[in-house]
C-alpha positions as CSV (number, residue, x, y, z in Angstrom):
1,X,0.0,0.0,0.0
2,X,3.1,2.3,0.8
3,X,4.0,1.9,-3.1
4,X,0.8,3.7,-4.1
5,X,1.3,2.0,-7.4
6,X,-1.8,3.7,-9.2
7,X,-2.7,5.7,-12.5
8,X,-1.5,9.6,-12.3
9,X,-4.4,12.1,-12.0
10,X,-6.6,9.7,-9.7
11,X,-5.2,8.9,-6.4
12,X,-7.6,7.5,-5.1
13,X,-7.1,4.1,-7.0
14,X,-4.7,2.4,-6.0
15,X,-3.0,-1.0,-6.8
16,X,-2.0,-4.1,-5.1
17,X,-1.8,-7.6,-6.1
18,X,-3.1,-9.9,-3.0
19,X,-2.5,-13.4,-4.6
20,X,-2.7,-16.9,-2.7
21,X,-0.6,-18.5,-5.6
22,X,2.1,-20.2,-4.2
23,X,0.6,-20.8,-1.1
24,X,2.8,-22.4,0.9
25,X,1.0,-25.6,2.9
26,X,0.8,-24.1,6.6
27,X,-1.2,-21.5,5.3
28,X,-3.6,-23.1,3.0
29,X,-6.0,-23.4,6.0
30,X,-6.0,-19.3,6.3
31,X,-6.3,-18.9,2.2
32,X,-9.2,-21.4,1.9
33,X,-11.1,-21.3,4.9
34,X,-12.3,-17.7,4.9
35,X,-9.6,-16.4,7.4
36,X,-7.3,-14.4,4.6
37,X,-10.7,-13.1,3.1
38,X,-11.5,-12.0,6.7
39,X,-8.5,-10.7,7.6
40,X,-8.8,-8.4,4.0
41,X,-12.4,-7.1,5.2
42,X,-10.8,-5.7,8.1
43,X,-8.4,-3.3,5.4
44,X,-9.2,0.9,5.6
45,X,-9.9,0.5,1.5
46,X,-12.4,-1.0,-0.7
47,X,-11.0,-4.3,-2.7
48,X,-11.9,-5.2,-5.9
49,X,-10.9,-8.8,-6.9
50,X,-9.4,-8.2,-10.7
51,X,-8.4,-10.7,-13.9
52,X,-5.3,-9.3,-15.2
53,X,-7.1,-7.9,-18.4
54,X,-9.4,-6.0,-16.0
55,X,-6.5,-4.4,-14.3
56,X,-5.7,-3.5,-18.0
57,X,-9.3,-2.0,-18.3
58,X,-9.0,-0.1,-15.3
59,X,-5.3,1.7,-15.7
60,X,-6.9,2.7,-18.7
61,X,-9.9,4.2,-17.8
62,X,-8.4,5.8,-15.3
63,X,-5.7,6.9,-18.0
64,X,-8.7,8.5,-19.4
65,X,-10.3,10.2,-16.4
66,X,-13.1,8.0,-15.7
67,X,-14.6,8.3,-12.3
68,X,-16.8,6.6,-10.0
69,X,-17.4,2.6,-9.0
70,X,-14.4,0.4,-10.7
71,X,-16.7,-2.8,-11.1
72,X,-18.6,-0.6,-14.3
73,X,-15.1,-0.5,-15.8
74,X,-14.0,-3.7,-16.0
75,X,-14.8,-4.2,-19.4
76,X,-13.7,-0.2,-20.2
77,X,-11.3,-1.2,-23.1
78,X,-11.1,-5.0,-23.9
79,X,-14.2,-7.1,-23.4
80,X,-14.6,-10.6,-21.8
81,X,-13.5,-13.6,-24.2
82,X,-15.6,-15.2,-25.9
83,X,-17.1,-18.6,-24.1
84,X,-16.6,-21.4,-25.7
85,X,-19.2,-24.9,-25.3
């Protein structure tokens, strides 16, 4: 959070990658049973769980000055892929 990685001209979004990749085993019981989730409530700041093309989406909508709720910009550039049956 210190790193204030975010988009110039909006401050107020900031990003972090949280990942549980890599886990290492005495701490799957923390990743999968709730406690990390819990633990990330308890955070001063709003998370919003991303895919790495929505992280794309966002840096550029903030890039272009888009305000308000993130979750509305998810798709700002590049849309979902296509889902295959």
């Amino acid at each position: 959070m210190r790193q204030r990685i975010g988009v110039a001209g909006r401050p107020d979004w900031v990003f972090v990658k949280v990942h549980t990749h890599g886990c290492q085993e005495r701490n799957f019981d923390a990743a999968l049973d709730g406690t990390l989730h819990e633990a990330l409530q308890r955070l001063p700041h709003k998370l919003h769980y991303v895919t790495a093309r929505e992280v794309f989406n966002l840096v550029k909508a903030a890039e272009a000055g888009q305000h308000g709720d993130p979750n509305r910009l998810r798709d700002f550039v590049l849309p979902p892929p296509p889902v295959r049956r």
